[in-house]
C-alpha positions as CSV (number, residue, x, y, z in Angstrom):
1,X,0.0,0.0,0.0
2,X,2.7,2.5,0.9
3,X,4.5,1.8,-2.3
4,X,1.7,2.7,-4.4
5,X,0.4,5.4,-3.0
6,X,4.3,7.0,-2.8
7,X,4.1,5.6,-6.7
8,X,1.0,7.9,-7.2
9,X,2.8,10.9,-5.9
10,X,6.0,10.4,-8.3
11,X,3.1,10.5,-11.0
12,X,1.7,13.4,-9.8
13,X,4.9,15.4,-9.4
14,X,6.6,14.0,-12.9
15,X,2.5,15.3,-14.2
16,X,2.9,18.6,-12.5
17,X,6.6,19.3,-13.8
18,X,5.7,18.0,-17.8
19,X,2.6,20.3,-18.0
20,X,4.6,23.5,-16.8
21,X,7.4,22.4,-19.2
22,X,4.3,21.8,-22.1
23,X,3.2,25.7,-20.9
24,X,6.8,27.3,-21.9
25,X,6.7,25.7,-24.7
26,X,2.7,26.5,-25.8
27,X,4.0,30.3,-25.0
28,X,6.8,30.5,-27.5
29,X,4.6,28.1,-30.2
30,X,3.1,30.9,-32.5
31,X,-0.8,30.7,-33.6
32,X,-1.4,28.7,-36.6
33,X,-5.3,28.9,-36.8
34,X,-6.7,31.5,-35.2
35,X,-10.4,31.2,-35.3
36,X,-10.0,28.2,-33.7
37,X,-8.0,29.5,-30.4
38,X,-10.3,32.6,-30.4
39,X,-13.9,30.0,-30.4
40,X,-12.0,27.8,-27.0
41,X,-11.2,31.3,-25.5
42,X,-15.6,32.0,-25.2
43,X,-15.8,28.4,-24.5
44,X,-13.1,28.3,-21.3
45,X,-15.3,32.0,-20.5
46,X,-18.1,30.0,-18.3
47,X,-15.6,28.0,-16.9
48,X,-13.4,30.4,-15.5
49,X,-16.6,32.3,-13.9
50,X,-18.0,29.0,-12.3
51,X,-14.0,28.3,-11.2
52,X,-13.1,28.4,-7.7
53,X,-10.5,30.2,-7.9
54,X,-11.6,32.9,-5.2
55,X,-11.1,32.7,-2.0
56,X,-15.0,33.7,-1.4
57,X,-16.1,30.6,-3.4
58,X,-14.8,28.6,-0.8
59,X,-17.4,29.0,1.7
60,X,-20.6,27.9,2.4
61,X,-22.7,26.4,-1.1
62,X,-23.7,29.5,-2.8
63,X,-27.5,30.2,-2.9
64,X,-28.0,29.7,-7.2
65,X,-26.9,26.2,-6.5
66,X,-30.2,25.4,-3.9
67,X,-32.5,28.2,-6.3
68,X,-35.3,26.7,-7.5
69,X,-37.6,28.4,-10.7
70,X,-40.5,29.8,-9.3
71,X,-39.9,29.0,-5.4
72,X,-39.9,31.2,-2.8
73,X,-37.6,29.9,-0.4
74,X,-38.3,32.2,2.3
75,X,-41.8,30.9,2.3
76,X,-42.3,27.4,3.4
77,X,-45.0,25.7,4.5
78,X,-44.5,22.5,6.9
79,X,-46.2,19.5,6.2
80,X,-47.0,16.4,7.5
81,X,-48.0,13.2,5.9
82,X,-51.6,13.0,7.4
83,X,-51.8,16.6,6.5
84,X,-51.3,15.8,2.9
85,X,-54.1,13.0,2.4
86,X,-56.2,15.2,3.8
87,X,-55.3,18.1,1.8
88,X,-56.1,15.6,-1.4
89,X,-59.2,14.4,-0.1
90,X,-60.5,18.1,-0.2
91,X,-58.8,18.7,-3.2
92,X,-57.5,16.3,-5.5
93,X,-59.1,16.3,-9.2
94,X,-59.3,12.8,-9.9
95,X,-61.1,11.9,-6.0
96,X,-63.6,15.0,-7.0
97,X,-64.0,13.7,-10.6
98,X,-65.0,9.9,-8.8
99,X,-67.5,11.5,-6.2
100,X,-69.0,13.6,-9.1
101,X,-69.8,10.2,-11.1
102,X,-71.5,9.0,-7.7
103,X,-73.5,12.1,-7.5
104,X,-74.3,11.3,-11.6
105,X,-75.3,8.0,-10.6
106,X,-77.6,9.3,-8.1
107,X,-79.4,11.9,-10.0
108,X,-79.6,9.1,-12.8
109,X,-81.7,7.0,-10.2
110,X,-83.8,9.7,-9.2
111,X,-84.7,10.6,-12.6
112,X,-86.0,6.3,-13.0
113,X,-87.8,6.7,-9.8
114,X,-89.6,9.6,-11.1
115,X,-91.4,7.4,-13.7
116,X,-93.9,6.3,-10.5
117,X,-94.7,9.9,-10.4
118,X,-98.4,10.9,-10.0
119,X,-99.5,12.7,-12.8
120,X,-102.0,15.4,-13.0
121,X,-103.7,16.7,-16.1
122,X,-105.9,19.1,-17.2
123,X,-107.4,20.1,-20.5
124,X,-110.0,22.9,-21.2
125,X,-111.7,23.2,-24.4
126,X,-114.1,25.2,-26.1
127,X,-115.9,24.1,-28.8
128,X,-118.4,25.9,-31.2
129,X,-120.5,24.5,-34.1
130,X,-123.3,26.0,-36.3
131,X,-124.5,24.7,-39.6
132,X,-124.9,27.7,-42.0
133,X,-126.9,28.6,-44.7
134,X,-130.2,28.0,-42.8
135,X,-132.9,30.0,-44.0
136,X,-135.2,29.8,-41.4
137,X,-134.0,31.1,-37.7
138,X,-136.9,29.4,-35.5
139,X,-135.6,27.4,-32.7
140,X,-136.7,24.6,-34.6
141,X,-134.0,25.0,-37.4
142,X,-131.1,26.6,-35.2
143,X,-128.1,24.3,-35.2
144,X,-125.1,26.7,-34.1
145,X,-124.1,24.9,-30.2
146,X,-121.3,26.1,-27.8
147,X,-119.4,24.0,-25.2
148,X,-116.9,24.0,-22.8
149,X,-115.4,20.8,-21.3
150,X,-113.1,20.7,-18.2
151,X,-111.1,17.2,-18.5
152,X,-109.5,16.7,-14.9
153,X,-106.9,13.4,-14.6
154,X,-104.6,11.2,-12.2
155,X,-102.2,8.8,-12.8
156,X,-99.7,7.0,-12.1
157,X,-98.1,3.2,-12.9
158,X,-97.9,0.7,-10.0
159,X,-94.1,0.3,-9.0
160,X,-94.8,-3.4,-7.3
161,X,-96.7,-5.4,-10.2
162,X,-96.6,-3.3,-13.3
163,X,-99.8,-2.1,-13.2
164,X,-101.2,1.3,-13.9
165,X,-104.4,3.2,-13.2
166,X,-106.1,6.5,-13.9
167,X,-108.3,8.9,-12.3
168,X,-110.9,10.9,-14.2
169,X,-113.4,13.7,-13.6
170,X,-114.7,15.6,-16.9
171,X,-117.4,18.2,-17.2
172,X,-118.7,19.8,-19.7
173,X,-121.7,22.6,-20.3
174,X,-123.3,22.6,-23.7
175,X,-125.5,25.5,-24.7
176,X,-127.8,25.3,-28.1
177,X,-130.4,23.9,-29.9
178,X,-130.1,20.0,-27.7
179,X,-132.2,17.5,-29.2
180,X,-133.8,15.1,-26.7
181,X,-135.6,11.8,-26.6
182,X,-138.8,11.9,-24.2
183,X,-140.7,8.7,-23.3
184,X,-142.3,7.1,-26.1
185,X,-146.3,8.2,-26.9
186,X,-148.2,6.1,-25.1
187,X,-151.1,6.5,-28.3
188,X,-148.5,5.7,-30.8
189,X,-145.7,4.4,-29.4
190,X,-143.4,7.1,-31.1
191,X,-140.6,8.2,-29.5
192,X,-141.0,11.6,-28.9
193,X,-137.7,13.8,-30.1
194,X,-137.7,17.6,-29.1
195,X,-135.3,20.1,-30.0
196,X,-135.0,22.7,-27.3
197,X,-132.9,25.7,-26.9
198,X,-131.3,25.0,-23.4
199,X,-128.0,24.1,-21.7
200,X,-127.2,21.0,-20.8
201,X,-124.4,19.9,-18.1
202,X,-122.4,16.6,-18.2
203,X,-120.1,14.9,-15.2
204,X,-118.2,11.7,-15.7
205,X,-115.9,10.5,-12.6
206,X,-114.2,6.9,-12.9
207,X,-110.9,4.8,-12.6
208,X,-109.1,2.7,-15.2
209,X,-106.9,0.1,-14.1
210,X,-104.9,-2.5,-15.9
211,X,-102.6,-5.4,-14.6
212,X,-99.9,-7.0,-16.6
213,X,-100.4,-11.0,-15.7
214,X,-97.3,-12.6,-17.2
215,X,-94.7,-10.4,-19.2
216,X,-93.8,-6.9,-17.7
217,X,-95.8,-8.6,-13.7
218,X,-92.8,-9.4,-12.4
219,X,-90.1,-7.3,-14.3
220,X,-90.6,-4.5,-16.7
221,X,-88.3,-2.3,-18.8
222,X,-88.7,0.4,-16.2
223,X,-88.1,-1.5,-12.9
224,X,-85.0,-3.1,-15.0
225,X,-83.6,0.3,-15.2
226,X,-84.1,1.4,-11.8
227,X,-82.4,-1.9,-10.3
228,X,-80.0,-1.7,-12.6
229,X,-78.5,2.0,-12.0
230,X,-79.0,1.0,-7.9
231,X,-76.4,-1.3,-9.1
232,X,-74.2,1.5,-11.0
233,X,-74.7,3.5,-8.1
234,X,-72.6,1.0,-5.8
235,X,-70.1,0.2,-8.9
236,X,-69.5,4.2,-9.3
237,X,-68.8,4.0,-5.1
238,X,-66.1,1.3,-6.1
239,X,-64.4,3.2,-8.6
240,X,-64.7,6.1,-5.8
241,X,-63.0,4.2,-3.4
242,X,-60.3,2.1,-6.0
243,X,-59.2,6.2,-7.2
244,X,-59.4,7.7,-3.3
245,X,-57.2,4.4,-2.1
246,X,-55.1,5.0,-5.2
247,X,-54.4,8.7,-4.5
248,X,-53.7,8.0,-1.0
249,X,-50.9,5.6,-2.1
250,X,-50.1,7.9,-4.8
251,X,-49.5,11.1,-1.6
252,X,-48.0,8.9,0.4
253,X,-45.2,7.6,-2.5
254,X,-44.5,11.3,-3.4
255,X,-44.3,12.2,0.0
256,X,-41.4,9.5,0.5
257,X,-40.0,10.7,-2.7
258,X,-40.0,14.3,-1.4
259,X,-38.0,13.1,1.8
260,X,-35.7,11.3,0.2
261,X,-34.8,13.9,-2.6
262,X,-34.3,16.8,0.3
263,X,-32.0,14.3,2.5
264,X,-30.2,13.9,-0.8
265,X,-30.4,17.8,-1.5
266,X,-29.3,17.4,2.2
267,X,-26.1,14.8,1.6
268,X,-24.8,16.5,-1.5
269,X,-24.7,20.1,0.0
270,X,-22.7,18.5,2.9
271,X,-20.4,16.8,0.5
272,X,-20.1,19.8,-1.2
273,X,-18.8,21.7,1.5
274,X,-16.5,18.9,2.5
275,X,-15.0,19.5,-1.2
276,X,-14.7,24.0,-0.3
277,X,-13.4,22.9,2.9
278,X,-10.2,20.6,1.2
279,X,-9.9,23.7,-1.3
280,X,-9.3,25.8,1.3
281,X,-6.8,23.3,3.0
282,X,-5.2,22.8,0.2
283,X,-5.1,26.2,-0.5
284,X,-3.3,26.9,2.5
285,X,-0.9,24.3,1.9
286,X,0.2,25.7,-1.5
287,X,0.7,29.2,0.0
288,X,2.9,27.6,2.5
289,X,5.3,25.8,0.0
290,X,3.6,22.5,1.2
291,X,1.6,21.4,-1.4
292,X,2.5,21.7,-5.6
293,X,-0.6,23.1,-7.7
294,X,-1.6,20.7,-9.1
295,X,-3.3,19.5,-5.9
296,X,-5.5,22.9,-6.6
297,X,-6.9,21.8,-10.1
298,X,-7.6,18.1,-8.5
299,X,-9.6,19.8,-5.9
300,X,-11.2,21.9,-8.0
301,X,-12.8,19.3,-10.3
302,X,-14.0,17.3,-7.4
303,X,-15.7,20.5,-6.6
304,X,-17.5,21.1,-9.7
305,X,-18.8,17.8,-9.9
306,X,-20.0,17.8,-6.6
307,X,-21.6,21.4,-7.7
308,X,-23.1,19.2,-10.7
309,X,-24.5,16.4,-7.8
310,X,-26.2,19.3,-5.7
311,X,-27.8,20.9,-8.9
312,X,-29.2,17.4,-10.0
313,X,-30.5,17.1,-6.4
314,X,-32.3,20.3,-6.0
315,X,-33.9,19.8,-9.7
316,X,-35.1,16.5,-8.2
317,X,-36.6,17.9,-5.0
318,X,-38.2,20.2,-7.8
319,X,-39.3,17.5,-9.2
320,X,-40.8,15.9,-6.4
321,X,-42.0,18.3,-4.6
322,X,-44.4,19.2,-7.7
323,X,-45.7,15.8,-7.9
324,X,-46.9,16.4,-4.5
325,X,-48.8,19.8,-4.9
326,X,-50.0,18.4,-8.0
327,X,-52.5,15.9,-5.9
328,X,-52.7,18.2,-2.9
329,X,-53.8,21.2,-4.8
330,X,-56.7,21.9,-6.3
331,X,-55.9,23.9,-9.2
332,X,-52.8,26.2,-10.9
333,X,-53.5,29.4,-9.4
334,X,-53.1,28.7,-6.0
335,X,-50.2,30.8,-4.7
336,X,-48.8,27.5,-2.6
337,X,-47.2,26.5,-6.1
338,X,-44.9,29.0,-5.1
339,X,-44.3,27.8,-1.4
340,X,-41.7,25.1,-0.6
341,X,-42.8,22.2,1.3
342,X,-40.8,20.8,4.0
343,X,-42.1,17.3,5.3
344,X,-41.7,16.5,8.9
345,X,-42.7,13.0,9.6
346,X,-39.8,10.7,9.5
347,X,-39.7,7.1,7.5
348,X,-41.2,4.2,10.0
349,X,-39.6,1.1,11.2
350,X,-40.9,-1.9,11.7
351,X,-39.9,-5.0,12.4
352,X,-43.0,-7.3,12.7
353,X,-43.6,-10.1,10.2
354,X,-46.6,-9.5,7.6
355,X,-49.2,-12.6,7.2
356,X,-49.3,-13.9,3.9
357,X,-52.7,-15.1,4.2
358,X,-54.8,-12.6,6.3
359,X,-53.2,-9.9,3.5
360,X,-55.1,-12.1,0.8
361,X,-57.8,-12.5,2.6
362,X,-58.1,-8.6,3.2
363,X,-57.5,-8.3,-0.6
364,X,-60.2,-10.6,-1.7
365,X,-62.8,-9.1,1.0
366,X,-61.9,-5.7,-0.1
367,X,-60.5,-4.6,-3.0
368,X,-62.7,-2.7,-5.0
369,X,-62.3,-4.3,-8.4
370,X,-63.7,-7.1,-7.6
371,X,-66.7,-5.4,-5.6
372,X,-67.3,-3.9,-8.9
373,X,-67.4,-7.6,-11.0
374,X,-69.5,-8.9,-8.4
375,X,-72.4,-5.7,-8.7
376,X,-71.7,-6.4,-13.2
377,X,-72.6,-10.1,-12.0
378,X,-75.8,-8.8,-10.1
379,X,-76.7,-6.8,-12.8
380,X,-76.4,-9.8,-15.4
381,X,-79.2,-11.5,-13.1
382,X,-81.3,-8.6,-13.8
383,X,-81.1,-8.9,-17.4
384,X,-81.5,-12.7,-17.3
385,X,-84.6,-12.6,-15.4
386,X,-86.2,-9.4,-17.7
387,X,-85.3,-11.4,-20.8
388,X,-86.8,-14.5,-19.3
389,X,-89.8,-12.5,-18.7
390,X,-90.3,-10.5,-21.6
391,X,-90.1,-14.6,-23.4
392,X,-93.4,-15.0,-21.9
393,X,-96.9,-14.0,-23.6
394,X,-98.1,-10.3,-23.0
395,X,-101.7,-10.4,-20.9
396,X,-103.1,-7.8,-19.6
397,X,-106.5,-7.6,-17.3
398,X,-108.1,-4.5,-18.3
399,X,-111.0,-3.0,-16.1
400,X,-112.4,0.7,-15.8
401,X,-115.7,1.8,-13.4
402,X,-117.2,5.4,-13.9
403,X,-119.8,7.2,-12.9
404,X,-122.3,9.9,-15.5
405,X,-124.2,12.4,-14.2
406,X,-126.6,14.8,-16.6
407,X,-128.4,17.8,-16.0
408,X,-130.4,20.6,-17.9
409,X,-130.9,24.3,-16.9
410,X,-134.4,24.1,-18.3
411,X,-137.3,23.5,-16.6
412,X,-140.1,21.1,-18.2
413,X,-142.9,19.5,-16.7
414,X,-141.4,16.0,-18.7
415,X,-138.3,16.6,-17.2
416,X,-137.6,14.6,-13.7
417,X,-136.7,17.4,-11.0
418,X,-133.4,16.4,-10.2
419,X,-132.9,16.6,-14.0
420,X,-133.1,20.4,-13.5
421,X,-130.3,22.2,-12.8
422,X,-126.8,23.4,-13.5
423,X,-122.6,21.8,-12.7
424,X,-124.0,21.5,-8.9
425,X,-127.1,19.2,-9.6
426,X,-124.8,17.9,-12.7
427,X,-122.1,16.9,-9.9
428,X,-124.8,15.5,-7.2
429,X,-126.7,12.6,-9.8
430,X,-123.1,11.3,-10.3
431,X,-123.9,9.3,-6.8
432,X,-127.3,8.0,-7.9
433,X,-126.9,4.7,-7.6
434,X,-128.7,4.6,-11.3
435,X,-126.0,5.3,-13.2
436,X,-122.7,3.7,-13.2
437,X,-120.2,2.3,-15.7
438,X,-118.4,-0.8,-15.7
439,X,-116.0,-2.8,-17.9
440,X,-113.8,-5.6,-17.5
441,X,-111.6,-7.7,-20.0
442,X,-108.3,-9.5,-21.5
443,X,-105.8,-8.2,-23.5
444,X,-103.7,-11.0,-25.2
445,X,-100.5,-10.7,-27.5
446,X,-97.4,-12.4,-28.3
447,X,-95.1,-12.8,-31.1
448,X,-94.9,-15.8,-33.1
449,X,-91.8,-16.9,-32.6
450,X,-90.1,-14.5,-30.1
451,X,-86.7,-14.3,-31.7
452,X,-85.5,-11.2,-29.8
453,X,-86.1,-11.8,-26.5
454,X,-84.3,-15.5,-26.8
455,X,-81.5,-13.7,-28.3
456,X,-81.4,-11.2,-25.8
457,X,-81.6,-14.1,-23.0
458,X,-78.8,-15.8,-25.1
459,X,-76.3,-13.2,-24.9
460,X,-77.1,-12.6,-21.0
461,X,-76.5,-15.8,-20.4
462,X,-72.7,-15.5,-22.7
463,X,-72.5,-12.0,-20.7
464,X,-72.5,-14.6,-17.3
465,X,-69.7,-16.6,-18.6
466,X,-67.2,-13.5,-19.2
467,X,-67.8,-12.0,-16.0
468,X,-66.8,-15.0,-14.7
469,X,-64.1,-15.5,-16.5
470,X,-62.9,-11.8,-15.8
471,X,-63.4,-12.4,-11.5
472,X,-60.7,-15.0,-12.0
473,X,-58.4,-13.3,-13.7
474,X,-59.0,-10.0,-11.6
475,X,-58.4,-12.5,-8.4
476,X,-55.1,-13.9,-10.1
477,X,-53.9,-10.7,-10.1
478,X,-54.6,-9.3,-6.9
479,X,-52.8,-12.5,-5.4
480,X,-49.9,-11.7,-7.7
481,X,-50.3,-7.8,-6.3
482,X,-50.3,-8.9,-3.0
483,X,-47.6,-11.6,-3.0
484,X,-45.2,-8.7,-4.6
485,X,-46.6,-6.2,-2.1
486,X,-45.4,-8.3,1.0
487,X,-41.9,-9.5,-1.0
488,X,-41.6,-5.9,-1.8
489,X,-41.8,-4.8,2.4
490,X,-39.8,-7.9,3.3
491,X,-37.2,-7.0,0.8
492,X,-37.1,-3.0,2.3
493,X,-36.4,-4.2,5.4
494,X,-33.6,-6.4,4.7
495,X,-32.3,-3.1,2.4
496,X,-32.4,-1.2,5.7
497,X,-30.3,-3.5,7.9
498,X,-27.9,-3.6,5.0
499,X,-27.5,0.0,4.4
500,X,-27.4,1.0,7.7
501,X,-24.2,-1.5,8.2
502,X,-22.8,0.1,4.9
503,X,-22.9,3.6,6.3
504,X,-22.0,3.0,9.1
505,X,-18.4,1.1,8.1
506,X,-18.1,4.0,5.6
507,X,-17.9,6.4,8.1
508,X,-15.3,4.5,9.9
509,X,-13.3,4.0,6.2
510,X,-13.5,7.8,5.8
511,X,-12.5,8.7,9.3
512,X,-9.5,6.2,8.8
513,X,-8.7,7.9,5.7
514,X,-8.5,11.3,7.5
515,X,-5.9,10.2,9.8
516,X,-3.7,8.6,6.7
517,X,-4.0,11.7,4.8
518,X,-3.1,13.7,8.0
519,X,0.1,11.3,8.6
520,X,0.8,12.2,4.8
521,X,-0.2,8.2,4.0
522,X,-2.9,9.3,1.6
523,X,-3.6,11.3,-1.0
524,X,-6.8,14.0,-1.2
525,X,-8.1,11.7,-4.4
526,X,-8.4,8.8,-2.3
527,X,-10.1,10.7,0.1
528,X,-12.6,11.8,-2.1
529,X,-13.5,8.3,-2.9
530,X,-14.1,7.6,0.7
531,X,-16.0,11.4,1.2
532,X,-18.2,10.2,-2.3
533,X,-18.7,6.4,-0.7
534,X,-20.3,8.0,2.4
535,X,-22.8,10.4,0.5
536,X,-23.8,7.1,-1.7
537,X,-24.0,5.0,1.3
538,X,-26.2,7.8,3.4
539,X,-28.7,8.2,0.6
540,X,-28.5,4.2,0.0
541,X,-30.3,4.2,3.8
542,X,-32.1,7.2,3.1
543,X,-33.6,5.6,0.0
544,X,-34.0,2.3,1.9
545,X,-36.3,3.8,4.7
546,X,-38.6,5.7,2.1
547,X,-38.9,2.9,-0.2
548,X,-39.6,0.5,3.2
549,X,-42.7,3.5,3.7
550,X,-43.7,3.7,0.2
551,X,-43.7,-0.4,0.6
552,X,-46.1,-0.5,3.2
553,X,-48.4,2.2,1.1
554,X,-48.4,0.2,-1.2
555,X,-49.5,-3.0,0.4
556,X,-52.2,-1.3,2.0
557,X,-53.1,-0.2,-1.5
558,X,-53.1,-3.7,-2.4
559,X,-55.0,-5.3,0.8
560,X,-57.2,-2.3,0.0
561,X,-56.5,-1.4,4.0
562,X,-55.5,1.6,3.3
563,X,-58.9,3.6,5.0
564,X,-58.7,1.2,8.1
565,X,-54.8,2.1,8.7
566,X,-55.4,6.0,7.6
567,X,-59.0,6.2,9.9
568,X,-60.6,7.3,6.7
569,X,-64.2,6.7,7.2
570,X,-66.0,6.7,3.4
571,X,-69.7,7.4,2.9
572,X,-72.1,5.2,1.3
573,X,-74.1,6.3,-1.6
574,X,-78.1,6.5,-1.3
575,X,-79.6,3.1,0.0
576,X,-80.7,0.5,-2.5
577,X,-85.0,0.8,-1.6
């Protein structure tokens, strides 16, 4: 060992002594192509301003190395990692685009529901009619009538059986020459017709009713529908839940990353100013006759790249840090794009063993993917039982009941005296007991040979078989998920133990280094290998913590625990009634 290292500094000197020889002779070597020396003297320009070559630049890291574009560093806003799910609960895009399909799902389902809706309706009309041309204006030949009719209804279909029914009341006054039938002449036996100029007032009050009795009784098109988007309604919660749990994982991964890239920031800077710190040693050295040059230029270029490192650092705590606002803020204009965020929670440690099984078990009782598959099954029973049904023949019972009611605002001895009157006497014969209405019946139809509701059954049936076929291969890979998931923490933890061991003997190799450079044993390159093998091996443990963290997130993403271990309570959409 001592003979190479005393080997290297021959080298070094014999290095130093040639290139100040090569110097004398560059100075007396005349210019042969100019344009070329002039284009390297702007190119060596940069280089000579970024140089430390002052004795300022050897302090602490300048501030442009740690600048960030459009970061305010005096502003910074602590944060910890509970604090950031909950910031993108309130505000994340993607959660508010989920609970906004739930809403949709909702208002979808109120709009079916408002098929079973009463009804009301009501239609006026006025009505005149006159025959013209008639010569002869006695009341006998006067034809012109007016009327006015007030049609009054209810309704609404039957949400348990299919049925629907109506309500009516109509009345109407007719004013004219009326033409009516007295009783028959007892002499003759003539019916006796008399055209009178009067008004006349009609009332008609009754119910229709009809009852599906095999298609559309148990099922129908509507009640489809509504069971149907109840279904929907519980798939778009799923999604809601699979892209909350997903953005929680997603928080929780940036957040690591965040911790990680400012430690590294962190590492670097300290590196760094390991790196001024030998500058200025060696610095000293040289002014004392100690030390030749050349030590100065080796310095140097360890200082620049470690300059490079600590730039590459901060543009990935940049990086990182934006990944985070983007899912914790809501949109571009808020002025914390401009804050810096500092985490504060530290990476957690744990030792105890993960169980296989229970986290499968978890997974299959919980993810939401395959809640999803198992509402599409449900909602492939509903189709198979409507196209069953609609396979069936179409009978209907059809009845209707009314009352009629007739009055006249005429007075005639022939007339009966509660025949006399106007809408009041009109409305009160409607409960004589002599006049009601009734009519009851079948309605029968079918189609020959029912081709599209067996095809329709058909493919429901097909439908079954691929959502089968899909729960198995969504359950294949949620075992695969999980498996890597607790691999994956496993694995962390072992990365931990390891690292921590690695950083800790390279802080011993470095310190022993120290003490052989001091004895003059060493040389400052060697040193640097040992200064650079402590920065790797610090962020190696660094990155090993966060990525145990990020590990767990992620197989809490994959159990679909992540609520239960965050206390995240979720509400349920509107109840399936």
């Amino acid at each position: 060992m001592k003979i190479s290292r005393y080997f290297f500094l021959n080298i070094s000197l014999f290095a130093f002594l040639f290139g100040a020889s090569l110097q004398e002779v560059s100075a007396q070597t005349p210019q042969i192509a100019k344009n070329i020396s002039e284009s390297k003297e702007v190119s060596e320009e940069p280089e000579k301003k970024s140089s430390v070559s002052s004795k300022a630049d050897t302090g602490l890291v300048s501030e442009r190395l740690l600048n960030r574009v459009g970061i305010q560093t005096d502003q910074t806003i602590s944060i910890t990692l509970n604090d950031a799910i909950k910031k993108a609960l309130e505000n994340n895009n993607d959660i508010e685009i989920a609970k906004n399909d739930v809403r949709i799902a909702e208002s979808t389902l109120r709009s079916l529901l408002g098929v079973y809706d009463l009804t009301f309706t009501y239609s006026p009309t006025y009505s005149r009619q006159s025959t013209t041309g008639a010569a002869d204006s006695s009341i006998t030949n006067r034809t012109a009538t007016n009327s006015f009719t007030n049609d009054i209804g209810i309704g609404s279909p039957i949400k348990f059986g299919g049925g629907n029914y109506s309500t009516f009341f109509n009345t109407r006054r007719t004013s004219g020459n009326l033409t009516f039938n007295f009783l028959p002449n007892p002499t003759t036996g003539e019916v006796i017709t008399i055209p009178i100029l009067t008004t006349q007032y009609t009332a008609n009050l009754g119910v229709n009713f009809t009852q599906p009795i095999l298609r559309n009784r148990n099922i129908d098109q509507t009640r489809r529908q509504i069971k149907i988007q109840r279904k929907r309604i519980s798939q778009t919660d799923a999604d809601f839940r699979r892209q909350t749990i997903l953005t929680i994982s997603q928080v929780q991964s940036a957040y690591w990353d965040l911790v990680f890239a400012l430690r590294d920031q962190q590492n670097k800077v300290a590196n760094l100013n390991l790196a001024k710190e030998n500058l200025r040693q060696v610095d000293a050295r040289i002014e004392a006759g100690a030390a030749a040059p050349l030590e100065r230029a080796e310095v140097a270029t360890e200082l620049a790249n470690r300059e490079s490192d600590v730039l590459v650092a901060s543009q990935q705590v940049t990086i990182n840090e934006n990944r985070l606002k983007q899912l914790i803020i809501k949109d571009q204009t808020n002025p914390e794009w401009q804050n810096q965020l500092m985490p504060t929670d530290k990476p957690v440690f744990s030792n105890d063993d993960i169980n296989l099984d229970l986290a499968l078990k978890d997974a299959i009782e919980n993810r939401p993917e395959l809640s999803r598959l198992k509402l599409e099954k449900e909602v492939n029973k509903i189709d198979i039982s409507f196209f069953k049904n609609q396979a069936l023949p179409q009978v209907d019972f059809v009845s209707s009941f009314s009352l009629q009611s007739l009055s006249n605002s005429r007075n005639a001895d022939s007339f009966p005296p509660y025949f006399t009157g106007g809408y009041g006497q009109a409305v009160q014969n409607l409960f004589r007991s002599d006049a009601p209405n009734y009519s009851v019946g079948l309605t029968i139809s079918f189609p020959l040979r029912n081709k599209t509701a067996k095809a329709d059954l058909a493919t429901a049936r097909i439908e079954s078989e691929r959502i089968e076929a899909q729960t198995r291969s969504q359950e294949q890979t949620i075992v695969v998920e999980v498996r890597n998931a607790v691999q994956a923490v496993e694995t962390a933890k072992q990365r931990v133990f390891s690292a921590r061991r690695a950083r800790e003997n390279a802080e011993i190799q470095l310190e022993g280094e120290r003490q052989l450079l001091a004895a003059g044993r060493s040389t400052t390159f060697l040193l640097f290998q040992r200064e650079n093998a402590l920065t790797t091996a610090r962020n190696s443990e660094i990155r090993a913590e966060t990525d145990l963290n990020k590990a767990y997130s992620d197989l809490q993403r994959a159990t679909s625990t992540t609520f239960r271990a965050n206390g995240i309570e979720i509400e349920s959409p509107m109840e399936d009634k």
